[in-house]
N, C-alpha and C positions, 0 to 999 in steps of 0.2 A: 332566201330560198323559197321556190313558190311551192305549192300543195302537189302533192303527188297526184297526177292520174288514176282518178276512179271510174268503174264500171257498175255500174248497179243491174244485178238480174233478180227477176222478179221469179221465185221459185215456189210451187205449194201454197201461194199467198204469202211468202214473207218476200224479204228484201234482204239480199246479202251484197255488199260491196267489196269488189275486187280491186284490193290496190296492185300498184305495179303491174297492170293487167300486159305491157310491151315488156317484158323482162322476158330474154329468151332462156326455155326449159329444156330445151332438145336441138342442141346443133348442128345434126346429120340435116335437116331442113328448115330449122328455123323457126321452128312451132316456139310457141308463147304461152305463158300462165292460161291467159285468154282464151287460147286455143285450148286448152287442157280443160279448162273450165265446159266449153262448149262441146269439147266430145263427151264427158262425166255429161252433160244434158240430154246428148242425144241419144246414148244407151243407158237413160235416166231407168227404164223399168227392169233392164237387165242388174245393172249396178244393186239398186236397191232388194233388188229378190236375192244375189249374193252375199248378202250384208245385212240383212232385215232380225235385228233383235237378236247379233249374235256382238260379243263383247270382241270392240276390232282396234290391233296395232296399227298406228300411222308409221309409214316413211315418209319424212320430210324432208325436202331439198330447197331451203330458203334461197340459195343463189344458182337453183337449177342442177340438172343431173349431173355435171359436171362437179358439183362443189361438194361441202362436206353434207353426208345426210344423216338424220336425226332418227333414233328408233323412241319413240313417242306408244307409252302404252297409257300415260295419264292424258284426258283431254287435255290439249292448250288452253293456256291461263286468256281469257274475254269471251267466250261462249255465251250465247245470246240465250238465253231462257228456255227457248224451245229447242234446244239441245240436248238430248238425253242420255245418260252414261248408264251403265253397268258397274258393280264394286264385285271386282275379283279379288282372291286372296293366294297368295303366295307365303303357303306356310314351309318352304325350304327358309326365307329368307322372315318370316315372320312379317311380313307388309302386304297393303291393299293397295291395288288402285283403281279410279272412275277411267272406265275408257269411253271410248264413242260407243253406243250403240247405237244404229241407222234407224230410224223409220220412216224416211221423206227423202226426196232428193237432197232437196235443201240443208240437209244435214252434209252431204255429201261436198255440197258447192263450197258450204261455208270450210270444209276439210283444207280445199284448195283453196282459198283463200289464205290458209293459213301453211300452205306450201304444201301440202300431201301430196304426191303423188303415187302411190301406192298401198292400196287396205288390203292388210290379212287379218282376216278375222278367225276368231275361235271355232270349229266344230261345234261347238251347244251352244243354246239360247241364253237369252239375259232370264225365262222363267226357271231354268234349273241349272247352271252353268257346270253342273256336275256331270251331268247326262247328255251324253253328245249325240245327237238324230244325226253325223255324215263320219261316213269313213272315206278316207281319201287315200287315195293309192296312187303317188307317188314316183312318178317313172324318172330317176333322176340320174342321167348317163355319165361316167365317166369319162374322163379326159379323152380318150382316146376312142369311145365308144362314138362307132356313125349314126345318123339318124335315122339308117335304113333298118339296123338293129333295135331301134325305138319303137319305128312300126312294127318288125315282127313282131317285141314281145309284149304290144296291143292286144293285136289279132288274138294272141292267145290269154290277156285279161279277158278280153272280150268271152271269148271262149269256155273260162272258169267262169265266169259272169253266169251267163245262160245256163251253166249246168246248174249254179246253185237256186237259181233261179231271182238273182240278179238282176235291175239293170241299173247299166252305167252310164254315167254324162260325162264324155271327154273333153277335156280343152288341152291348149296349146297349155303350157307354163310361163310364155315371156323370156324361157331360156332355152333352150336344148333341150328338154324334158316337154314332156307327157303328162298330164294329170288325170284321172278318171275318178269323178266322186259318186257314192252310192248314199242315197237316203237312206237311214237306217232310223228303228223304231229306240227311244230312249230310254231303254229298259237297262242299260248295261253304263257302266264306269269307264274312266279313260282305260283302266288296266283291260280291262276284257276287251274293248275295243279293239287294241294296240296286240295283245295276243290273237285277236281272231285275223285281224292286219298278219300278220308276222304268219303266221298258219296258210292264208293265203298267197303270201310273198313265195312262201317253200314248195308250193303248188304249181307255182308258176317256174320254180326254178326247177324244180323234177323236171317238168317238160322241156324246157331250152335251158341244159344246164352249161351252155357252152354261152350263153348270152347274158345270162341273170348272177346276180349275186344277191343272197340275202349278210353276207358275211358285215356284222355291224362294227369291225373295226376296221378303218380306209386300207393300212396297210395289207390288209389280208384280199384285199379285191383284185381282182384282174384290174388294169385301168382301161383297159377296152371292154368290160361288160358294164351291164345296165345293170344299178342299183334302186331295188324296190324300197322305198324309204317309207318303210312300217310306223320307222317313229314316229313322222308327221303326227299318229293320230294319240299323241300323248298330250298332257295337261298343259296349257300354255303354249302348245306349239303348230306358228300357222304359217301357213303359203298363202301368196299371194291371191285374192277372190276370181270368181271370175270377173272381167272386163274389166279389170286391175291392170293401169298402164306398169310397165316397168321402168326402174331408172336407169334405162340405157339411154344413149344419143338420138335414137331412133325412132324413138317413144313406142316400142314393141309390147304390145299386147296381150294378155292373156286371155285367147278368147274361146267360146264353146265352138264345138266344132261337131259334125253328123259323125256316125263312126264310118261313113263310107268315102270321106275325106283323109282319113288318116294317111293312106296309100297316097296321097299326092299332096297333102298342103304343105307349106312353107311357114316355119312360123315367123319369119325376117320378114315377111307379106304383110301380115295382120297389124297395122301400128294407130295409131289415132286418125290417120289419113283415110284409110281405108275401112276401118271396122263400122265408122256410121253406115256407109250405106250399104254393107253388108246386113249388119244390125235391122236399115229400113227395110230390106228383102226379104231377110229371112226370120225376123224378129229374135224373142229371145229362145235362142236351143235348147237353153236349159227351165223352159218355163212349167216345162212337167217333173219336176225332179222331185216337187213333193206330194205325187199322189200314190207312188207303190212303196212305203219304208218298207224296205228287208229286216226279217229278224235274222239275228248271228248263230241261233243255235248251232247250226251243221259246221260252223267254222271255230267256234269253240270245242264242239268235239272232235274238229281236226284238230285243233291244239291239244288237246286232252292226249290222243291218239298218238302224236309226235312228241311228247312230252317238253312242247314248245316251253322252253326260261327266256323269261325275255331278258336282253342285256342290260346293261347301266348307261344311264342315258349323257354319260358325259365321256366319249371316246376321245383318243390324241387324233 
C-alpha cells in the first residue's frame, strides 16, 4: 500500500499536514477535507475571534458528514506542542477534561486535520471558565414553526435589545434558527446568567405570545412557535461558533449576518462556497462585539420581579 496523500499548509509559522486531503466531506457538492480546510483559512480572523481562549467541543466526522460523528470534549490524542487546552471540571460526574482552546489559526487547521468540522465553544474564558463575558439567545424553532416567524421574533430581540441598552450580533445557526449573542461583563455565574436569559426569553414572549414559547418541557410547546433556548447559557452547554461549518451535506454555515439582512437572508445560502467571499467583502461582522460588555443588572431584577425558577436541565 503506498502513503496516503499529504497536504502541508503553512499556518502562524507552523506546519500542519493534511492527510486524506480528496476524501469527500459534504456530498450535496462535493467539497473535500481540503476544501474545509481552506475555508477554516479564509475566514481565519472571523473563526478565531469566535473561539479565542474559550474552552471548545469538537464535532468530528472521520468519514465525513455522512458517517458517524464523534462529540470530542478531550483534545485528540497527537497534538503538536503548540496546542493549547483548557482543564474543565464536571463536578455532576466528578471528571476533568483538556479541551482545545484557540489562539492561532493553526490551532483550528490542525482541528480539521483531525476531522472537526464543527467548534462550540464555552461562553467564558480559559482565564475564569466560571465567568461567562456572552450570553446567547438562542432562537430555536420548532418543527412546524416558519422562518418568517423567526424573523419576526428577531425584530423584537432586537427591540428588547435597544431598550435595555444592548447590542446584539446575529448570525444564522447552520439550522432553522437564529442566534444573537451579546457581550456581557464577567461579573456573574452560569446560574445568574441563564436566569437573566430566561427573564428575557419571558419578555419577548409577553410581546409575541402567539409566536414564542419559553415553556422548558418540549411537550408543553406549541410545535409551530419559536423556542427561546435560555439554557444554552448554562455550565457546559454550547452551539455552534460563529463561521462554525455544520454537519449537513451542504456544508451550511453559521455565519454573522447585519440585523438589516435578517428580513431577507437564506440560511441554505451561506455554506463554505459562498461565505469566503462574503467574509472578503464584508470582513468579520462580529469583529466589534468586544468593545460594549452589557452588565445584567436590569435583567436580573426582571427575574427577581417575575420570580423567574429556572427549571432542571435534563427535560424528556
Amino acid at each position: 500500500m503506498g502513503t496516503p496523500p499529504t497536504v502541508e499548509f503553512e499556518v502562524d509559522g507552523r506546519t500542519v499536514r493534511i492527510s486524506n486531503p480528496d476524501r469527500v466531506y459534504f456530498p450535496a457538492r462535493g467539497e473535500t477535507k481540503l476544501d474545509l480546510v481552506r475555508y477554516y483559512v479564509a475566514v481565519g480572523d472571523g473563526i478565531v475571534r469566535a473561539l479565542r481562549d474559550r474552552p471548545c467541543m469538537l464535532h468530528r466526522f472521520p468519514q465525513g458528514v455522512t458517517g458517524d460523528k464523534v462529540h470530542q470534549k478531550r483534545l485528540p490524542g497527537g497534538a503538536p506542542s503548540w496546542v493549547r487546552t483548557v482543564r474543565v471540571h464536571f463536578p455532576r460526574y466528578n471528571r476533568h477534561a483538556d479541551e482545545l482552546c484557540v489562539g492561532h489559526l493553526a490551532d483550528v487547521v490542525w482541528s480539521v486535520q483531525m476531522s472537526t468540522v464543527e467548534f462550540h465553544p464555552w461562553n467564558s474564558r480559559a482565564a475564569d471558565t466560571e465567568a461567562p463575558d456572552e450570553w446567547r439567545i438562542d432562537l430555536d424553532p420548532m418543527p412546524g414553526c416558519p422562518f418568517s416567524r423567526v424573523r419576526r421574533v428577531a425584530a423584537v430581540v432586537r427591540e428588547v435589545l435597544a431598550e435595555l441598552g444592548a447590542t446584539g450580533w446575529p448570525k444564522t445557526s447552520g439550522g432553522k434558527g437564529l442566534h444573537v449573542y451579546v457581550r456581557i461583563k464577567p461579573d456573574w455565574g452560569f446560574r445568574d446568567v441563564r436566569r437573566a436569559a430566561l427573564a428575557f426569553a419571558r419578555e419577548v414572549e409577553r410581546r409575541l405570545p402567539a409566536d414564542v414559547t419559553t415553556a422548558w418541557w418540549r411537550r408543553d410547546r406549541d410545535p409551530e412557535a419559536l423556542f427561546i433556548d435560555y439554557n444554552q447559557n448554562a455550565r457546559d452547554h454550547t452551539i455552534a461558533s460563529a463561521y462554525s461549518v455544520r454537519g449537513t451535506p451542504e456544508a451550511i454555515v453559521s455565519t454573522p449576518i447585519r440585523w438589516d439582512e435578517v428580513e431577507d437572508v437564506d440560511p441554505r445560502d451561506l455554506t463554505i462556497a459562498t461565505v469566503p467571499a462574503r467574509f472578503a467583502e464584508l470582513g468579520d461582522l462580529h469583529a466589534g462585539i468586544d468593545d460594549a460588555p452589557f452588565a445584567l443588572d436590569a435583567l436580573l431584577e426582571w427575574a427577581d420581579r417575575d420570580g423567574t425558577d429556572l427549571p432542571d436541565l435534563d427535560p424528556a
